[in-house]
C-alpha positions as CSV (number, residue, x, y, z in Angstrom):
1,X,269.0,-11.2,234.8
2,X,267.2,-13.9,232.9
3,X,264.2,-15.8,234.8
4,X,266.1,-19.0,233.5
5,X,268.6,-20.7,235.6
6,X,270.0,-23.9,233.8
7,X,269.9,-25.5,230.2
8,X,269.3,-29.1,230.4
9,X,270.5,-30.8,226.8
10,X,269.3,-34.2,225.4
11,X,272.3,-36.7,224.1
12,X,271.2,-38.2,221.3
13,X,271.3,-36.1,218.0
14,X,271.4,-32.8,220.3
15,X,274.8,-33.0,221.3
16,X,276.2,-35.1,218.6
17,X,274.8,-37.1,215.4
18,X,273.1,-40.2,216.9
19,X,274.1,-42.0,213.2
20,X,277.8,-41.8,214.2
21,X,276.7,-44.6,217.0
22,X,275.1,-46.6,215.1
23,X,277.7,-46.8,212.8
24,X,279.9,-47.4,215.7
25,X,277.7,-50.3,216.8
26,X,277.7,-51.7,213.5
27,X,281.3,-51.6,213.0
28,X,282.1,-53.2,216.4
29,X,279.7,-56.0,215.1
30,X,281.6,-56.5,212.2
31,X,284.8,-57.1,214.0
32,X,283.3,-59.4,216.5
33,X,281.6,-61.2,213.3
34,X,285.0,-61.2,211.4
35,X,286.7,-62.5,214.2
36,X,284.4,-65.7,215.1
37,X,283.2,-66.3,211.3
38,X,285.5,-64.2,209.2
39,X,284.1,-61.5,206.4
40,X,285.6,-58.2,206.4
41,X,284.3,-55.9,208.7
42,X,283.6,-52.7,207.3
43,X,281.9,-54.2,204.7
44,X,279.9,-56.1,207.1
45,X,278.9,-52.8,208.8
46,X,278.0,-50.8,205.7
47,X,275.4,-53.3,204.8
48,X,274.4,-53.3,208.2
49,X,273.8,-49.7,207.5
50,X,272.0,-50.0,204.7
51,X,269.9,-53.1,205.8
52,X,268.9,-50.6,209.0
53,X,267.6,-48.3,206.6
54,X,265.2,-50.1,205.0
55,X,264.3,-52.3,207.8
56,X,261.8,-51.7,210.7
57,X,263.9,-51.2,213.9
58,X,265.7,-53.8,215.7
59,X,265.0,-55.9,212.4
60,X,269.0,-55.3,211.1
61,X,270.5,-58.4,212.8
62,X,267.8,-61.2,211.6
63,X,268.1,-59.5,208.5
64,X,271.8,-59.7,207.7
65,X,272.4,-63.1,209.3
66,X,269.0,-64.4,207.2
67,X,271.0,-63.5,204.1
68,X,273.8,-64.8,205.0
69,X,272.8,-68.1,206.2
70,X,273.9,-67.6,210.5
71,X,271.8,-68.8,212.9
72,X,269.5,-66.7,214.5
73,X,270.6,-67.4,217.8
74,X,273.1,-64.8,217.1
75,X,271.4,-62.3,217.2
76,X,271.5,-61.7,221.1
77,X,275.3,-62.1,221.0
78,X,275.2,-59.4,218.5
79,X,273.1,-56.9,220.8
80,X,275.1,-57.5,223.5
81,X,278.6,-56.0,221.2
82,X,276.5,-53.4,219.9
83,X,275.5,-52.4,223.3
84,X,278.9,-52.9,225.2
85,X,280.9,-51.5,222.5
86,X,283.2,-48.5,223.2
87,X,281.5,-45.8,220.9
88,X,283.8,-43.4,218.4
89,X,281.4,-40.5,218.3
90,X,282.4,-36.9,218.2
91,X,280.4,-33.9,219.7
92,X,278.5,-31.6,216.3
93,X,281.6,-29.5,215.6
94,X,279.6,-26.2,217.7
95,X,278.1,-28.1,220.3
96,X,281.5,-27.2,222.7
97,X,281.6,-24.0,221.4
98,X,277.7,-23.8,222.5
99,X,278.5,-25.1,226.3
100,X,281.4,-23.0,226.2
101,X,279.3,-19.8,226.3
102,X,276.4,-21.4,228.7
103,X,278.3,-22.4,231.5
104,X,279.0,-19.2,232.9
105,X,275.7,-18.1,232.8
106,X,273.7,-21.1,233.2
107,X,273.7,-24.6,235.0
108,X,274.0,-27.2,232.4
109,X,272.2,-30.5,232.6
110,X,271.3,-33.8,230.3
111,X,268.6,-35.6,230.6
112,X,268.8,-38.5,228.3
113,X,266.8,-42.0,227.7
114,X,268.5,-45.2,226.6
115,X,269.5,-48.2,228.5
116,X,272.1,-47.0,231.2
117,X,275.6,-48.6,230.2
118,X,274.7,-47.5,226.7
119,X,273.9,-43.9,227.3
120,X,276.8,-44.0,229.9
121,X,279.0,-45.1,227.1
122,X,278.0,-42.5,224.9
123,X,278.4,-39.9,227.4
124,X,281.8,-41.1,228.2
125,X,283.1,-41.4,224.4
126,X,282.3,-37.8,224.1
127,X,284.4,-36.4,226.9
128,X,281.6,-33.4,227.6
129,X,281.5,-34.0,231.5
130,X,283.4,-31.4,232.4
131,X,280.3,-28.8,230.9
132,X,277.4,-30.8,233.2
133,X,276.0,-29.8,237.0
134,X,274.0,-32.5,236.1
135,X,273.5,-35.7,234.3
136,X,270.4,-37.6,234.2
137,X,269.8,-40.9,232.5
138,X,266.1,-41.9,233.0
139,X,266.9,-45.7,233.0
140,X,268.8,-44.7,236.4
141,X,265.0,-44.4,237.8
142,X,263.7,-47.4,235.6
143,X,261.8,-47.8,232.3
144,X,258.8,-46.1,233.6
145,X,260.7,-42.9,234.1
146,X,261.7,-42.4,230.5
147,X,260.6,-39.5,228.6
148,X,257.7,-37.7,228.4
149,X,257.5,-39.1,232.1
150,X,257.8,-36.2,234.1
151,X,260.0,-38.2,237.2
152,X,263.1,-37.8,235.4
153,X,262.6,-34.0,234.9
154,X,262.3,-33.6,238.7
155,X,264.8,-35.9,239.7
156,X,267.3,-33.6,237.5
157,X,265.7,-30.2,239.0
């Protein structure tokens, strides 16, 4: 019998391709943005996309409204639908496969940081609940407790 009991997972690019939500979030920003100021939302979210990509984090909002001549004050109205949106992600095409073969031998935990309605939102979209013993999102125990802080680690133990 192996000395190891459980297999604890993180979310983000471990279980699926972390890219798919940004995308996501991008694309339920373009809607929101077609809706109030019209544009075409796919487009809106491609160059979203490839503003992100050259762009320090958390820079691809003030970006694309700069060149487009919004207000800045948008910007938190924008967080807020990337955040809230409801993600279309899909698992890595083995990861069920993977749990599949675990769970019978092994508990299965995720331990995974993020702000808490996001990373619950994520872990919903992906419909992999029914493979966990345990979930564990450090924001649950407070900024503090994100990773590499140990807290979360024992809290999931």
């Amino acid at each position: 019998m192996s000395r190891f009991r459980a297999v604890v997972f993180d979310l983000d690019d471990t279980l699926y391709p972390e890219r798919q939500y940004v995308l996501s979030g991008f694309r339920a920003v373009g809607r929101w943005l077609e809706r109030r100021h019209g544009g075409e939302a796919e487009a809106t979210a491609q160059e979203m996309v490839a503003i992100s990509e050259s762009v320090s984090r958390g820079a691809t909002f003030d970006t694309w409204l700069l060149r487009h001549g919004y207000d800045l004050g948008l910007v938190g109205d924008m967080v807020t639908v990337y955040r809230e949106h409801r993600p279309e992600i899909q698992p890595f095409p083995e990861t069920e496969s993977v749990l599949e073969v675990l769970r019978p031998h092994y508990k299965l935990g995720i331990l995974s940081d993020g702000y808490l309605a996001v990373q619950k939102l994520k872990f919903e979209a992906l419909g992999l609940g029914r493979y966990f013993d345990a979930v564990m999102f450090t924001d649950e125990l407070g900024p503090d407790a994100w990773k590499p802080s140990p807290r979360a680690f024992s809290v999931l133990l």
